[in-house]
C-alpha positions in Angstrom: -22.4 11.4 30.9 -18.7 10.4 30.7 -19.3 8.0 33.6 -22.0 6.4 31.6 -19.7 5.8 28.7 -17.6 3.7 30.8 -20.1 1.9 32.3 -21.3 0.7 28.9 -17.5 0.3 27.7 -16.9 -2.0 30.7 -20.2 -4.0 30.4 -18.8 -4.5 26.4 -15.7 -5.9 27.5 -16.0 -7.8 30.2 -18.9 -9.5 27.4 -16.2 -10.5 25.4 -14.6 -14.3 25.3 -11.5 -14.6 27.1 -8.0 -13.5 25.6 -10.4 -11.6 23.1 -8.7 -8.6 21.6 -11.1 -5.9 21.2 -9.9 -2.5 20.5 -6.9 -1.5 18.0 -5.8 -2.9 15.3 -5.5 -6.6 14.8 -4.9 -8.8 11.6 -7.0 -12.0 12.1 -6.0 -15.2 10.5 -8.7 -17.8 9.5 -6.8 -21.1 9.3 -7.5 -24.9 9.9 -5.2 -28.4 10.3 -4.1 -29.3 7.2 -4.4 -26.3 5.1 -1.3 -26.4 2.8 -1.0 -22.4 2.3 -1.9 -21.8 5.9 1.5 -24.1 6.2 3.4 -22.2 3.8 2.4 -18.7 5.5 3.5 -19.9 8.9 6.8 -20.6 7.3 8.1 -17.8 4.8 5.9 -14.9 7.1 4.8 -16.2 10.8 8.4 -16.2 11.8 9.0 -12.6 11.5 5.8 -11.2 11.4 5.3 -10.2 15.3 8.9 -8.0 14.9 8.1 -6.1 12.0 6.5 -3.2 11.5 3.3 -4.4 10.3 3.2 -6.8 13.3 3.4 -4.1 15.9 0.4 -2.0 14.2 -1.4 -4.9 13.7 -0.2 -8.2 15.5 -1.3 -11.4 14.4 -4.5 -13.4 16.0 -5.2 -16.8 14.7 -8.7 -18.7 14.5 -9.4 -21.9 14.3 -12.7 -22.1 11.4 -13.2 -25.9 12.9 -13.4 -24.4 16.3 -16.2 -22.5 17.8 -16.8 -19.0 16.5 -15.1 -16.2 18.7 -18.0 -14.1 20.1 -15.9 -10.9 19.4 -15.8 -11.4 15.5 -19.5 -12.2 15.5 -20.5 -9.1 13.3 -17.6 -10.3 10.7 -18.3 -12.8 7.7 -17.0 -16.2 8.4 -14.6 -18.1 5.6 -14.5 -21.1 4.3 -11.4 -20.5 2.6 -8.0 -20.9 4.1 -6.0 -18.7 5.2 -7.8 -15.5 5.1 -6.5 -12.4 6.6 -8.8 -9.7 7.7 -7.4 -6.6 9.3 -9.7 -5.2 12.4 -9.7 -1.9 14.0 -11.4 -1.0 17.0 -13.9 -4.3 16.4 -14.9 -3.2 12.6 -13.4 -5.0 9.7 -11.2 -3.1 7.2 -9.8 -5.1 4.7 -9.7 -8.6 3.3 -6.8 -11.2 2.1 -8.7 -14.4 1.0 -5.7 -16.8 0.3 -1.7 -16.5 0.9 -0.2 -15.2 -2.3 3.4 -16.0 -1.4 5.7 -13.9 0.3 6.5 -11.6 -2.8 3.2 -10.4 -3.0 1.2 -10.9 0.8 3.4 -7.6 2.0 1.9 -5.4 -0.4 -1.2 -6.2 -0.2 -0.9 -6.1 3.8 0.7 -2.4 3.1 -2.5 -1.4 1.1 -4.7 -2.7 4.0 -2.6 -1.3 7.0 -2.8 2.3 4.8 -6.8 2.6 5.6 -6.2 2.7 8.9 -6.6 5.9 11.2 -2.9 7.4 11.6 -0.6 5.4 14.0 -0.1 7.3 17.4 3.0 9.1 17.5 5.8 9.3 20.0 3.9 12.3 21.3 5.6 15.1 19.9 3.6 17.7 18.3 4.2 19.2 14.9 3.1 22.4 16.8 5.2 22.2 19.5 7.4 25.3 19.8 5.9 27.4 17.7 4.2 30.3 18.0 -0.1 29.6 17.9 
């Protein structure tokens, strides 16, 4: 059975458009030329983004909405407006930013986004470990 489950796993990914980024967590940004907040985001938050916290549990993946669709955000509404962040886990949308509310506000709402997602993995030590079971 196992070997059946990575069979089908395989035949998913290998499905997938290159560079796609299909499992963990991932904060997709829907942008296009010209977009004046898109601008403004890449100034006050791209910078920093990748080295913070919030970057390394969900690092930043840009699309293009004037280029072809991605086939691995297929099952995800599309946007219009620019920028919209949506954070994915494990291919499955959990949240939604439509807009860039400045830099006061985007890292809160990021925070209550990034808080339904499944615990981060650990550095593998147990909160058993060494004590009597």
């Amino acid at each position: 059975m196992a070997g059946l489950a990575g069979l089908i796993l395989g035949l998913a990914l290998s499905s997938l458009a290159p560079g796609a980024i299909a499992l963990g967590a991932e904060l997709v940004m829907l942008e296009q030329p010209g977009c004046p907040w898109c601008k403004r985001f890449n100034e006050e938050i791209a910078p920093a983004y990748a080295r913070t916290e919030e970057g390394k549990r969900a690092p930043l993946r840009r699309v293009d909405i004037t280029e072809p669709w991605p086939e691995d955000l297929e099952t995800i509404a599309r946007e219009r407006l620019t920028p919209t962040f949506i954070l994915m886990d494990e291919g499955l949308e959990i949240g939604r930013l439509r807009g860039y509310p400045g830099d006061a506000f985007f890292w809160g709402l990021l925070g209550e986004m990034l808080a339904k997602l499944p615990e981060a993995p650990t550095s593998g030590t147990s909160v058993n470990q060494g004590q009597a079971q």
